[in-house]
C-alpha positions in Angstrom: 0.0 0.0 0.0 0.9 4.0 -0.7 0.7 5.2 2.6 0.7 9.3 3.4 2.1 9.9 7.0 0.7 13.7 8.6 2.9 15.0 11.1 2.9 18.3 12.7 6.8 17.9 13.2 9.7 16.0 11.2 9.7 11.9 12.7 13.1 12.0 13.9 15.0 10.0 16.9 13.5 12.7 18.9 10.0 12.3 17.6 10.4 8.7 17.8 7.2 7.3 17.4 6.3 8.3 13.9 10.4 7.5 13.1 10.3 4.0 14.0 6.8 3.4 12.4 8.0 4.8 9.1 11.1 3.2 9.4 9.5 -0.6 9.8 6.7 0.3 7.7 8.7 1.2 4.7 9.6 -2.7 4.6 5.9 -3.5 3.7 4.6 -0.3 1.9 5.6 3.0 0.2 5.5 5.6 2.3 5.3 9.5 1.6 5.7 12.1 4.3 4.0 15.8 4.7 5.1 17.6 7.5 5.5 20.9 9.1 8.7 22.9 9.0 9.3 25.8 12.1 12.9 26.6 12.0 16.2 25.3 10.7 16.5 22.9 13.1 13.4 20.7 11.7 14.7 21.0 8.4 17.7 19.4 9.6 16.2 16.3 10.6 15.0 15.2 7.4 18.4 13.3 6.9 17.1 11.0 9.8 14.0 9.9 8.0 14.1 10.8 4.0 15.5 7.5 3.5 12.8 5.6 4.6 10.2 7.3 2.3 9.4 7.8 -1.0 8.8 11.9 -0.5 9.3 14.1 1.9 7.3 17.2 1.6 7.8 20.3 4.4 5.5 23.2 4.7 6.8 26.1 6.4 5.2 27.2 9.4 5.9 30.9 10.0 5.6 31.6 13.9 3.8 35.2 13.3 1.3 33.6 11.3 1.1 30.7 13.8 0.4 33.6 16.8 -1.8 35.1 14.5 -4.0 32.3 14.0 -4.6 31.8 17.7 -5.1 35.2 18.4 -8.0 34.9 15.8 -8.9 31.4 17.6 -9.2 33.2 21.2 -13.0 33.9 20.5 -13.9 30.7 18.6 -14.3 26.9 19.9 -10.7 25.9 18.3 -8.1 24.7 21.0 -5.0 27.3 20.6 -2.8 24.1 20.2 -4.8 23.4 17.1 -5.2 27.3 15.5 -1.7 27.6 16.5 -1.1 24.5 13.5 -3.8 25.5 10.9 -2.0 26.1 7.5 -4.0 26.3 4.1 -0.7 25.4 2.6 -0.8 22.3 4.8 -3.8 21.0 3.3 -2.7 22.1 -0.2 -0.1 19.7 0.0 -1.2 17.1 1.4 -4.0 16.9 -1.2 -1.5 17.2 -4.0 0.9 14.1 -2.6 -2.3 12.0 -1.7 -2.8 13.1 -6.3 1.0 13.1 -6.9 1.7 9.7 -5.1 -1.4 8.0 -6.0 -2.0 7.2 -2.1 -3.7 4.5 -0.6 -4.5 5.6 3.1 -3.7 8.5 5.3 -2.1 8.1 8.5 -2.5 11.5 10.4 -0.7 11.9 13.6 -1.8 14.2 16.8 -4.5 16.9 17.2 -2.6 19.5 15.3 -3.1 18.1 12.2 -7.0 17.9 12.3 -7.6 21.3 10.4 -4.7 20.5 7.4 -6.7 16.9 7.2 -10.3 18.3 7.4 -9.6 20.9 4.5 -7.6 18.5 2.1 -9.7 15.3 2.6 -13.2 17.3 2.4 -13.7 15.7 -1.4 -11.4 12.7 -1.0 -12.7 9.1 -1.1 -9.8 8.6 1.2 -9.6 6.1 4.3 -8.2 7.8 7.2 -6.0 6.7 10.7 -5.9 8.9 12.9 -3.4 8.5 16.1 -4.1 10.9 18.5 -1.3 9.3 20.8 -2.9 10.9 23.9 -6.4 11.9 24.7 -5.3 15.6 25.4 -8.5 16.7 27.3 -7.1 14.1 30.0 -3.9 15.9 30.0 -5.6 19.6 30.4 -7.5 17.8 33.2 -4.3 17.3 35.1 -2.2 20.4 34.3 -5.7 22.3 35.9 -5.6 20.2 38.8 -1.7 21.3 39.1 -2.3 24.4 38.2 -2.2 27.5 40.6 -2.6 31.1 39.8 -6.1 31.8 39.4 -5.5 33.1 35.9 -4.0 30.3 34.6 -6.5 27.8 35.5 -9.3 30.0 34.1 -7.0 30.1 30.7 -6.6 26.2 31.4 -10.0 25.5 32.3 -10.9 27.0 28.8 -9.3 25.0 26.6 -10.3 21.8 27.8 -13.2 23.1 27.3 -13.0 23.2 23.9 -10.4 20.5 23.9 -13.2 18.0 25.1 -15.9 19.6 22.7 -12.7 19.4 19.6 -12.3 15.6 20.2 -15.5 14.5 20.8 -16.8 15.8 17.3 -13.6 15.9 15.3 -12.3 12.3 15.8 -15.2 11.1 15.0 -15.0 11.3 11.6 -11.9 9.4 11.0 -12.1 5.5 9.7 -9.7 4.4 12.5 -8.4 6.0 16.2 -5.4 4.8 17.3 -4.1 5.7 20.3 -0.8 5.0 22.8 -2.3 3.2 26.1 -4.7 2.0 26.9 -5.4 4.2 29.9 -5.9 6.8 27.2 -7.7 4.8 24.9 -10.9 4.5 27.6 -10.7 8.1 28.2 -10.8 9.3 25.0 -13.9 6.6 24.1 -15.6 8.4 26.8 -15.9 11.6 24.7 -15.6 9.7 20.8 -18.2 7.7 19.5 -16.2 5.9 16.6 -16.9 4.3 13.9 -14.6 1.8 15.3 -13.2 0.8 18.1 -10.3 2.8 19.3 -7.4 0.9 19.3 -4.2 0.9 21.1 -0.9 0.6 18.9 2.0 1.1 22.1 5.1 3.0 22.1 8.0 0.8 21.2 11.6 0.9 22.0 15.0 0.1 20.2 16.3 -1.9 21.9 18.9 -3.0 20.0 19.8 1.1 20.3 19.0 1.5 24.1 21.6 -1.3 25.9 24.0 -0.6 28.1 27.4 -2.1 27.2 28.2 -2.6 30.7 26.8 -3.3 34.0 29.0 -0.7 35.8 27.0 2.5 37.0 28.2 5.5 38.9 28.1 5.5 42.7 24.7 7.8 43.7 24.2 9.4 40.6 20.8 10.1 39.6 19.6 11.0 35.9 16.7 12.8 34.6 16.0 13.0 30.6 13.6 14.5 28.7 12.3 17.6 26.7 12.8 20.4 29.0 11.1 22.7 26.6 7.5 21.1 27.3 6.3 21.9 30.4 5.3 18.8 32.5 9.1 18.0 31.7 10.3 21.0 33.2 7.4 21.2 35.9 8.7 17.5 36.6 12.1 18.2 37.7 11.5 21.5 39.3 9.3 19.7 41.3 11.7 17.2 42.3 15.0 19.6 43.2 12.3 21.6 45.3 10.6 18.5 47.3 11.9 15.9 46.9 16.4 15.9 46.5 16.4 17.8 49.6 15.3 14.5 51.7 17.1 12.5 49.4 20.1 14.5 50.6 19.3 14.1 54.4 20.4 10.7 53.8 22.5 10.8 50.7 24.6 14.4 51.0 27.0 13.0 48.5 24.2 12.5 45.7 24.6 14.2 42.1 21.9 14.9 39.9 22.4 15.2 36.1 19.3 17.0 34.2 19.9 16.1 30.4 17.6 17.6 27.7 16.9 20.2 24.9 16.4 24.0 25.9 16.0 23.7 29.3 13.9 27.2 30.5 15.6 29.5 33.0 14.3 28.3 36.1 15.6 24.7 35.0 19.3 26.1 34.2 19.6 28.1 37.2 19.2 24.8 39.4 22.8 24.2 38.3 23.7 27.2 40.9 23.7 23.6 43.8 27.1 22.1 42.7 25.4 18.8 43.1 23.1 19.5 40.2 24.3 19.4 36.0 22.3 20.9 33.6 23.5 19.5 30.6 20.8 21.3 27.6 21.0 19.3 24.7 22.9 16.3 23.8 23.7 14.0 20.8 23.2 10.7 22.4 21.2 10.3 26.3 22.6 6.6 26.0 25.9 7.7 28.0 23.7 9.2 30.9 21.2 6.5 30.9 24.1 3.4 30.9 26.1 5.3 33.9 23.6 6.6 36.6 22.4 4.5 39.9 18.5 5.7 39.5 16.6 7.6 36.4 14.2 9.6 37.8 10.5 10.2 36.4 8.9 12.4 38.9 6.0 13.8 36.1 2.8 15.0 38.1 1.0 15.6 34.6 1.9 12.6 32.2 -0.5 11.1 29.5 0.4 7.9 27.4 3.5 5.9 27.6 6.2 8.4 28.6 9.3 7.4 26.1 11.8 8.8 28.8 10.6 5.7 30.9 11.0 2.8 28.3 14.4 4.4 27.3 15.6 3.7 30.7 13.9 1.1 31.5 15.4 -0.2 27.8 19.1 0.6 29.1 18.5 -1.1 32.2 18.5 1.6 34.7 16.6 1.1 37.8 13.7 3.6 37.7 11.2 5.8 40.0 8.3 7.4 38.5 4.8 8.6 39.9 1.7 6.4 39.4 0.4 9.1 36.9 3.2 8.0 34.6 3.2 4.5 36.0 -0.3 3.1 35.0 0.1 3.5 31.4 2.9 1.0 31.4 1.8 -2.3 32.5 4.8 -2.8 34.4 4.9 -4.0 38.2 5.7 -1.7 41.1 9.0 -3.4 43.0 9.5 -5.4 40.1 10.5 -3.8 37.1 10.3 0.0 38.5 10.0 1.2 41.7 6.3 3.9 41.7 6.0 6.4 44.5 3.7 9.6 44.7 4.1 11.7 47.6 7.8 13.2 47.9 9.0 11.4 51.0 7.8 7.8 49.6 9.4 9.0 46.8 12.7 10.1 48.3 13.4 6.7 50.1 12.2 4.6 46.9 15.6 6.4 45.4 17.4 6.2 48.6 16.9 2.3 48.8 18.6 2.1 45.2 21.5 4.2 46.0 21.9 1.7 49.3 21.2 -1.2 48.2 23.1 -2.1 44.2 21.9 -5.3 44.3 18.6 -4.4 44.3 18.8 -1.6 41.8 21.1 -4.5 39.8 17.8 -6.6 40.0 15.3 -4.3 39.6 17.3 -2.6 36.2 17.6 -6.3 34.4 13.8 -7.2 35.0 12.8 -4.0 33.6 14.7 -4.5 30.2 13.4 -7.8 30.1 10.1 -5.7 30.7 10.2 -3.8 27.5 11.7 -6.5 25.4 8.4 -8.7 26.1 5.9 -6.2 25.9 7.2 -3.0 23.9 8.1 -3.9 20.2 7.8 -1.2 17.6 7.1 -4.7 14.9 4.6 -5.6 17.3 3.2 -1.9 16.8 3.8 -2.2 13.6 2.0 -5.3 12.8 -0.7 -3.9 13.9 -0.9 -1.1 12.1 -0.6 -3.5 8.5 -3.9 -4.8 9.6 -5.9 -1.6 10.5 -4.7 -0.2 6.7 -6.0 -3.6 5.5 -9.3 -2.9 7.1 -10.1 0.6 6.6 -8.9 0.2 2.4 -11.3 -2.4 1.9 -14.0 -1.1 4.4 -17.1 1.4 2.3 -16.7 4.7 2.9 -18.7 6.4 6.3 -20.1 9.2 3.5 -21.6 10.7 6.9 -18.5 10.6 8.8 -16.4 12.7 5.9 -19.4 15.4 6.3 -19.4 15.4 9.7 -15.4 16.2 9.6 -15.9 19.0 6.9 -18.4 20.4 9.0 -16.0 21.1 11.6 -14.5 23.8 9.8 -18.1 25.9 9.6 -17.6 25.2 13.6 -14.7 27.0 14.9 
């Protein structure tokens, strides 16, 4: 099959999930790529994926435009995260590559696409996957519960809002939902009524790419990776230097924490004042900091689908902590593969124990590789996204479902 992947971003080893779909799907079928370009730094990660396709098609995104459109978005019922991503040369293109490639199927990937795919399928006879990854109302839910100012949660409070009203009508008119975890899956079918049922395709890792070469980890070091430049990242670890490293360091004084990520916001970099602390920014490779610590840390309080920066770990057998808001998408067993812990002092001592006790952490580290080799395989993701294509190409079209998607736009 000719298969056209949507992506608000370029799939890259960053953005891994698209990457290693693409990557294993392009064994089976063609695939052609439309995505959006911000800056020079998305344009340089085409190398990572261009081989895998047939085309690669970028649409510039300029930011003033971007703002533009979500200032004009502030009155409407579109989600800012999704006027911020409307492009009419978006959908241009991707109607002319679904002409130009003679495509099969659509794959569309995350919220922000939903305008681009609504204007350029209106008249297409085209089946349509949809992964939405995460039900993003559920996230909005939690950043309101964590949120504080009194103007910020009305702002927050607002866009789920619309967020909720957005995904209950807007999915709905895709062939086939996809989604991460299943956690997510039954909160999002409590606002979608489908055409089909939603079904969970999992996060995968390499873990070919993610091993340690060695067993040998540095005495009480602690690790955190991720994107610092989205906000339950940064909220994560801030957290965590503020509540919770200051019991750890009661017990363990001669602790080091390493924070490893992209564009790390001021508040993150200035935690590097504490001589204990390393704020690295960006990095080539997060292997070296993974393979070497005693403990990676996961301390999200706002987490939705299978967070990457824990199968990574988990993948390069590091012994891991996380919350149980990041825990319960995973399947995995508290004391066996991971250690889970909400408040900070349960916390604090679940990281203690692993700096005392290396056999443990030793133990704990090997069962949670074996963990993700069992149960997180991009084939097996894969796999089953060869059958959904399968289904939706051969299933009639849902003539009332393509209206009820092109009516969206008369909406908002």
């Amino acid at each position: 099959m000719r298969i056209l992947f949507v992506t608000p971003y370029v799939p890259s080893r960053i953005r891994v999930r698209p990457f290693n779909l693409i990557k294993l799907l392009s064994k089976t079928h063609e695939i052609a790529l439309v995505s959006l370009a911000v800056d020079d730094y998305e344009r340089a990660l085409v190398g990572d994926i261009e081989q895998y396709c047939v085309s690669v098609d970028l649409v510039e995104l300029p930011k003033w435009q971007a703002y533009a459109r979500c200032l004009m978005a502030l009155p409407t019922a579109m989600p800012l995260r999704v006027a911020y991503y409307r492009s009419p040369a978006f959908a241009r293109r991707i109607k002319e590559v679904i002409s130009r490639q003679k495509i099969d199927a659509v794959h569309g990937e995350l919220i922000k696409v939903v305008p681009a795919l609504q204007s350029a399928l209106e008249d297409e006879n085209m089946p349509v996957l949809f992964d939405s990854v995460d039900c993003i109302s559920w996230y909005l839910r939690q950043t309101l519960d964590m949120a504080r100012s009194p103007l910020k949660k009305a702002f927050i409070y607002s866009e789920l809002q619309k967020m909720r009203r957005y995904e209950q009508t807007a999915l709905a008119g895709f062939d086939q939902l996809i989604i991460s975890s299943a956690y997510d899956r039954d909160r999002l079918g409590e606002l979608v009524d489908s055409p089909r049922t939603i079904e969970v395709v999992s996060n995968g890792v390499d873990t070919d790419f993610f091993m340690a070469q060695s067993d040998a980890r540095l005495a009480d070091s602690l690790v955190f990776c991720a994107k610092l430049d989205y906000f339950p990242n940064a909220q994560a670890i801030l957290h965590f230097c503020e509540n919770i490293l200051p019991l750890i360091w009661q017990k363990c004084p001669q602790a080091r924490l390493t924070i490893v990520g992209n564009n790390p916001p001021k508040a993150v970099r200035a935690l590097a004042a504490d001589e204990r602390i390393t704020v690295t920014g960006y990095v080539p490779d997060i292997r070296p900091y993974l393979a070497t610590a005693t403990v990676a840390l996961a301390p999200l309080l706002v987490a939705a689908g299978t967070q990457f920066k824990v199968l990574e770990a988990l993948s390069m057998g590091a012994p891991v902590v996380t919350t149980p808001r990041c825990a319960r998408a995973l399947g995995a067993d508290d004391g066996v593969h991971l250690l889970v812990a909400g408040e900070p002092q349960a916390f604090a001592e679940a990281v203690v124990r692993l700096l005392h006790d290396a056999e443990y952490a030793g133990q704990l580290g090997r069962a949670g590789r074996q963990f993700v080799i069992e149960r997180y395989s991009w084939a097996g993701a894969t796999g089953n996204l060869r059958r959904l294509y399968g289904e939706i190409a051969r299933a009639p079209v849902r003539q009332e479902a393509l209206a009820l998607v092109a009516g969206m736009e008369t909406n908002v």
